[in-house]
C-alpha positions in Angstrom: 95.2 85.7 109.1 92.9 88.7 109.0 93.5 92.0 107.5 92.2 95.2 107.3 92.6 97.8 104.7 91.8 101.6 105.4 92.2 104.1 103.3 92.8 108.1 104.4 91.6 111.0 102.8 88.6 113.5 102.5 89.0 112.8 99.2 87.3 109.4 99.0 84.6 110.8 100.9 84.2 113.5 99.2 83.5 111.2 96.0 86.5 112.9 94.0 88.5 109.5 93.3 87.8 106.1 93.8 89.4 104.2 96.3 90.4 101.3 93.8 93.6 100.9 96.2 91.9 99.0 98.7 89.9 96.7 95.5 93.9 96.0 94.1 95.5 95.5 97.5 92.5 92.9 98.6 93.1 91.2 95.4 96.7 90.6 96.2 96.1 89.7 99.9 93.8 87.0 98.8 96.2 85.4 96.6 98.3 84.9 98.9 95.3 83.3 101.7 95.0 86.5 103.8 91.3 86.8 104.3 90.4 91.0 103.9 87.9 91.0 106.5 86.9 95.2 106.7 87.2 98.4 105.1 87.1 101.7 106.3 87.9 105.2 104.5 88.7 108.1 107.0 89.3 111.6 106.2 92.3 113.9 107.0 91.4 114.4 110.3 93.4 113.3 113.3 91.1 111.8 116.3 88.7 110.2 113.2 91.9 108.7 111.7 93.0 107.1 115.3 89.3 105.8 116.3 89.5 103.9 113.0 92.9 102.7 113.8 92.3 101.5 117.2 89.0 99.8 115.5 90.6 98.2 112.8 93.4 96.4 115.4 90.5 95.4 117.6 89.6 92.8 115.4 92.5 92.2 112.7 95.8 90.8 112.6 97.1 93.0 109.7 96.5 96.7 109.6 97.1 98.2 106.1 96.8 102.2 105.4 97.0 104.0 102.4 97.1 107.2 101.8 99.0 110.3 103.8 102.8 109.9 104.1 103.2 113.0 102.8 104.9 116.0 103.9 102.0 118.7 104.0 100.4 119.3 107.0 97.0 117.0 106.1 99.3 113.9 106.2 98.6 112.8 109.9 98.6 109.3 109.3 102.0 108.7 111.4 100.2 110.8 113.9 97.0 109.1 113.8 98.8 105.6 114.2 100.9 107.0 117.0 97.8 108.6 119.1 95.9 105.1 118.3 99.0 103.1 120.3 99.5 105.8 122.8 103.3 106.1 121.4 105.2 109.2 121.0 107.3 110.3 117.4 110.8 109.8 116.6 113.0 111.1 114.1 114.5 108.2 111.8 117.9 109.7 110.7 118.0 106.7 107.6 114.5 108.2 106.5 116.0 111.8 107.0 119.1 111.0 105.1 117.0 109.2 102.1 115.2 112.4 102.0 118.1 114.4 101.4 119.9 112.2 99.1 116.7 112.4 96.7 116.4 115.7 96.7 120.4 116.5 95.6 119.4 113.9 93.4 117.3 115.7 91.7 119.2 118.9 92.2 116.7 120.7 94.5 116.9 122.3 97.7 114.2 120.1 100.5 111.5 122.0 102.3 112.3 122.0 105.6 109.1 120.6 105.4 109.7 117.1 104.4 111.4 115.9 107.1 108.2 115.5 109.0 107.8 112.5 107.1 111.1 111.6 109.1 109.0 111.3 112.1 107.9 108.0 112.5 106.0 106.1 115.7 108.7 104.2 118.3 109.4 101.3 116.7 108.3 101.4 113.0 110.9 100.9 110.6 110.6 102.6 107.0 110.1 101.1 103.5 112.2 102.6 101.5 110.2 103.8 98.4 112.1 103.6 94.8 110.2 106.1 93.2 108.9 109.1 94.8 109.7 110.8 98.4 107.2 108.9 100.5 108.7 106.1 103.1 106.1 103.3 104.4 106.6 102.1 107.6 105.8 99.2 109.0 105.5 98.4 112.5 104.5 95.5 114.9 102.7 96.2 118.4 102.9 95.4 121.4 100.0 92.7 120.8 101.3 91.3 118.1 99.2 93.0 115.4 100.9 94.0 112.2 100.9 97.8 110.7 101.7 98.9 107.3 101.9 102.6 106.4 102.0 103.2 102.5 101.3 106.0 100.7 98.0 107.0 98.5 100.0 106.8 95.3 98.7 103.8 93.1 102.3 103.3 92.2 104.4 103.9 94.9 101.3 101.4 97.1 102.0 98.3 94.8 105.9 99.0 94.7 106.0 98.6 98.6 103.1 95.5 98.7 104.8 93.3 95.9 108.2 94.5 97.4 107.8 93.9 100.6 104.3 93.7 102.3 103.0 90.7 100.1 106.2 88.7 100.7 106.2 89.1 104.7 102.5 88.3 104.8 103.5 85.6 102.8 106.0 84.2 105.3 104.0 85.0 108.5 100.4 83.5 106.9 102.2 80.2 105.8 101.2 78.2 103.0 97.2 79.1 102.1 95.2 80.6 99.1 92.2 81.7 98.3 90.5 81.7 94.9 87.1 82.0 93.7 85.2 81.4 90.5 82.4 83.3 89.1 79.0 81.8 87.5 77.6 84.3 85.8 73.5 84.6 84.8 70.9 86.1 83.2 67.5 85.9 82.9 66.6 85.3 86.1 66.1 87.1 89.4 68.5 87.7 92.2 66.3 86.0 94.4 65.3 83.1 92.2 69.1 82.3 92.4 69.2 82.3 95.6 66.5 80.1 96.0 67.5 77.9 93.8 71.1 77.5 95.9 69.4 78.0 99.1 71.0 74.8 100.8 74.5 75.3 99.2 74.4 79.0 100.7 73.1 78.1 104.2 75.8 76.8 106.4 78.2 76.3 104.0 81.9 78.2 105.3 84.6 76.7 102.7 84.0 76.9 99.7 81.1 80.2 100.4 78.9 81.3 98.5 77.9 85.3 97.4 75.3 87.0 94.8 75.9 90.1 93.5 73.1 91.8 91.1 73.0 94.8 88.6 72.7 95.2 85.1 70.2 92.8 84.2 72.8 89.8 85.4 73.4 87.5 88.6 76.8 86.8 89.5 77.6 83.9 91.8 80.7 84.0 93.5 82.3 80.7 94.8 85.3 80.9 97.3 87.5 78.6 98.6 90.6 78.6 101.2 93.5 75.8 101.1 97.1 75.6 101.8 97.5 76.4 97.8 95.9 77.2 95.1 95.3 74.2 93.2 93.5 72.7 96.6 91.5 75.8 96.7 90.0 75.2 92.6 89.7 71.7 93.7 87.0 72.5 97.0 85.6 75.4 94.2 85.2 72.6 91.3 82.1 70.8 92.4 80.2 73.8 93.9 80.4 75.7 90.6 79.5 73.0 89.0 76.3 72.1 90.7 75.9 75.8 90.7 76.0 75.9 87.4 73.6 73.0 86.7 70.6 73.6 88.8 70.8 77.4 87.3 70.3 75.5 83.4 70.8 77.6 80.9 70.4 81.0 82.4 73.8 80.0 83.6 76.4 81.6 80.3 79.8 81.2 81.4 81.8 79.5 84.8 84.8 81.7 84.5 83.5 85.4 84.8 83.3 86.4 81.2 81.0 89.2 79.8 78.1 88.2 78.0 78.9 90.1 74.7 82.7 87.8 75.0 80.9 84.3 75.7 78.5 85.2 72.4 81.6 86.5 70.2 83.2 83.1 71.1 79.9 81.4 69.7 79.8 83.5 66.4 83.6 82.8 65.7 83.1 78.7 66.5 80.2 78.3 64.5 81.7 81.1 61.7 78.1 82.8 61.6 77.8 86.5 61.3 75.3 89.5 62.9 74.2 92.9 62.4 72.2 95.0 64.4 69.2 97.4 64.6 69.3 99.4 67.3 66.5 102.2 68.8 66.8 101.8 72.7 70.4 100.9 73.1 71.7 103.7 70.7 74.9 101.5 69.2 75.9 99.9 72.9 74.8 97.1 72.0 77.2 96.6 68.8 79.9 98.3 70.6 79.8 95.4 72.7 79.8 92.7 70.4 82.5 94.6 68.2 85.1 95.3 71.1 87.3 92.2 70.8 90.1 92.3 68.1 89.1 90.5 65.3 85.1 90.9 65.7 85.0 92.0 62.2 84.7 88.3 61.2 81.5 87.8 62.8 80.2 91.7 63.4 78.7 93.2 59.8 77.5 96.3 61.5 74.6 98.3 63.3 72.2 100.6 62.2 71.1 103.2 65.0 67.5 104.3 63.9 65.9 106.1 66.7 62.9 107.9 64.4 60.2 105.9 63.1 61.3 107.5 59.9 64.6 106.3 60.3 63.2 102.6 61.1 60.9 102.7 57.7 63.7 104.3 55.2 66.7 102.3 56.6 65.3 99.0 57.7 62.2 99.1 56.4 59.9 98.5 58.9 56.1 98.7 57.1 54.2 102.1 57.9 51.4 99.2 59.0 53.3 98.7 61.9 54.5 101.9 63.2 50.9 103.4 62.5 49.4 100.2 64.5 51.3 98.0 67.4 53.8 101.4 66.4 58.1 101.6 67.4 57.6 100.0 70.6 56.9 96.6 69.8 57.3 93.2 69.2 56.4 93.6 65.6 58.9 96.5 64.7 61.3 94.3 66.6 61.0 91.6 64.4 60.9 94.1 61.2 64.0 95.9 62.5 65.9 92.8 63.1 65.0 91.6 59.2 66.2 94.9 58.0 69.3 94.5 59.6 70.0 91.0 58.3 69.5 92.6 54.8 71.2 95.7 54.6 74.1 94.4 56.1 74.4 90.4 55.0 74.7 89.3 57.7 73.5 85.4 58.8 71.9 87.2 62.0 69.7 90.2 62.8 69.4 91.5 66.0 67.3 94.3 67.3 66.5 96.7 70.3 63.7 98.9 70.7 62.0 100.1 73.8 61.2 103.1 76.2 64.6 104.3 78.3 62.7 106.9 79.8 62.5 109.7 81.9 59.1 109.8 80.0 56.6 107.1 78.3 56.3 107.1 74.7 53.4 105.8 72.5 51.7 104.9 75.6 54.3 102.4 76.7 56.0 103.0 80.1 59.2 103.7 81.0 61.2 100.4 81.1 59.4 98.7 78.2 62.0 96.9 76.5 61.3 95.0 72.7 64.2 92.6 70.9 64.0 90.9 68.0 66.1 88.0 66.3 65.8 87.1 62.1 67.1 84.7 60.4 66.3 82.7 57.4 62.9 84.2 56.5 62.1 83.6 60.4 62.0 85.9 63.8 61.4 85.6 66.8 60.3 88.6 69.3 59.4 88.8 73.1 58.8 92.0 75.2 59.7 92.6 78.9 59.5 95.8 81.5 63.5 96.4 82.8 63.9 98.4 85.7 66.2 101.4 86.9 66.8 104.2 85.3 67.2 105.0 82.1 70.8 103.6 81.5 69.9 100.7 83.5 67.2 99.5 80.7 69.5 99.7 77.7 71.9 97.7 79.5 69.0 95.2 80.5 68.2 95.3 76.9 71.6 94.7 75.6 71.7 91.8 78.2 68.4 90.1 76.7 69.9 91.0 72.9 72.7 89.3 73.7 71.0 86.4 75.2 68.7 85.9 72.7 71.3 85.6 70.4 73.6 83.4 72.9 70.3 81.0 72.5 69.8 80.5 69.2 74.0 80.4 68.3 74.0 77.8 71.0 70.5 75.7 70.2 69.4 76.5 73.5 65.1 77.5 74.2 64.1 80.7 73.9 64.4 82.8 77.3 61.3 82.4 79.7 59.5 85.3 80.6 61.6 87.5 83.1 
């Protein structure tokens, strides 16, 4: 069974919310095996609204719409589906009689007003809502395709999908689930993954494959359909594991966790402890490894030194070094990471340091990205150039931090040049 989700209002276009409705309800649909096939976002505007509509049944079975069952004059959705079938508007007396009960309910007179949302297309019938004054509808056409109306309200959506939608999909789809699991990477480029899965990607339907890139990771998304869930992991098992393999040890997790949660994992099961110096990532980087409850176990703290003053007095990095290689390099790296270690006794030190931009500094470009690692009387430092802007190379440099440290907790090689 394929569905279709499209969601109404100027307002998604316009960039003034997100439409997260459509991400939850595709969530849900897959869990129960309905494969979301399209999108679409219209705005409040009647013959766009219809076109998509007609669209959208060409090629789904399922048609879900969210967003303008309202009574103000921009909610056309009931018009736009009835203009898309070529079917008139009727008055649904339960809907109008719903209508009024809320509103003596709440002890208010109704705008006379409201009862357009009593005027439904031939042959819908309503959802009731529990909270709110907005009715679904749900309708089936002539060809068989299914409708459902809901409205915009996050709230008042998922009350009428896990009410009623979800369950009739349910029925009508028969047994069948979809589930997929995430390898996540780092460390390596999009398009060295894909080679690297080339054959498992190319003609490959059940379980597929999918990349998705940004923020100095890979994520490789393996999905499967089967007639339940536990058939679906079982088609998923063996891909994401040979996934996993021939990536090595760029590969950091086969369940979708964040990179900062697989290292705070590491720290607590081998009881070591960190501290950080950080320039380029400003403190992100130790607000990621200090989000979890409990991080104060492993986390000591993080000095945010963005001054080569502040790098000599707090951390003391030599004046040798910010006079010669200078803040931007693999040598302050190491020096910061040291200082870290010491001033906060911690097993660990980590550091960032590195040029975020808009302008170069010291004669390193924008992008230049330094981390360090101390421990023992030891470091260890590499350099790399991130790209993006300038809060996509702190997050690449969290990402290599965070690696780096990964590494070493797990007695892995040091990363390979990027």
């Amino acid at each position: 069974m394929r569905a279709e989700v499209v969601g109404v209002g100027t307002e998604l276009l316009l960039g003034q919310i997100c439409n997260a409705n459509a991400q939850w309800m595709s969530g849900r649909l897959a869990d129960i095996g309905v494969d979301v096939v399209h999108h679409q976002a219209v705005g409040d505007n009647l013959d766009r609204i219809a076109a998509s509509f007609t669209v959208a049944l060409g090629r789904a079975d399922v048609l879900l719409v969210t967003g303008g069952l309202g009574p103000t004059q921009d909610d056309i959705t009931r018009e736009g589906l009835s203009r898309a079938l070529g079917i008139g508007l009727v008055r649904d007396p339960a809907i109008e009689e719903f209508l009024r009960e809320r509103f003596r309910s709440l002890g208010r007179a109704m705008p006379d007003s409201n009862l357009r949302q009593a005027d439904v297309p031939e042959g819908a019938r309503p959802i009731m809502p529990e909270r709110g004054t907005a009715p679904g509808l749900a309708l089936v056409t002539d060809a068989g395709r299914r409708v459902y109306l809901v409205p915009g309200v996050p709230s008042e959506m998922r009350e009428m999908m896990l009410g009623t939608i979800l369950p009739e999909l349910a029925a009508a789809a028969g047994p069948s689930a979809l589930a997929s699991r995430t390898v996540r990477v780092t460390g390596v480029a999009e398009s060295r993954v894909a080679e690297l899965l080339d054959d498992l990607f190319v003609g490959r339907a059940n379980p597929s494959i999918a990349y998705l890139a940004g923020g100095g990771e890979v994520k490789v998304r393996v999905t499967a359909k089967a007639s339940n869930r536990d058939e679906a992991e079982s088609l998923i098992e063996p891909v994401a594991d040979e996934v996993a393999r021939r990536l090595g040890d760029h590969a950091f997790t086969t369940r979708d966790q964040d990179l900062a949660d697989v290292v705070a994992d590491l720290l607590a099961s081998t009881g070591t402890t960190v501290a950080c110096a950080e320039s380029l990532t400003g403190g992100s980087l130790g607000a990621r490894l200090s989000a979890r409850p409990g991080a104060s176990s492993y986390f000591r703290g993080s000095a945010v030194c963005y001054t080569a003053r502040a790098k000599a007095d707090v951390l003391g990095v030599s004046r040798e070094t910010l006079e010669g290689p200078g803040a931007v390099s693999e040598e302050c790296a190491r020096e910061m990471a040291a200082g870290s270690r010491r001033i906060f006794d911690a097993n660990l030190g980590l550091s960032t340091t590195g040029v975020a931009g808009p302008d170069a500094h010291d004669g390193k470009p924008v992008g230049t990205v330094c981390i360090g690692l101390a421990w023992d009387g030891e470091s260890f430092a590499r350099s790399f150039r991130a790209p993006g802007d300038r809060e996509m190379v702190r997050r690449w440099a969290e990402q290599a931090a965070l690696d780096l440290l990964r590494r070493r907790l797990a007695g892995l090689p040091g990363p390979s040049a990027r």
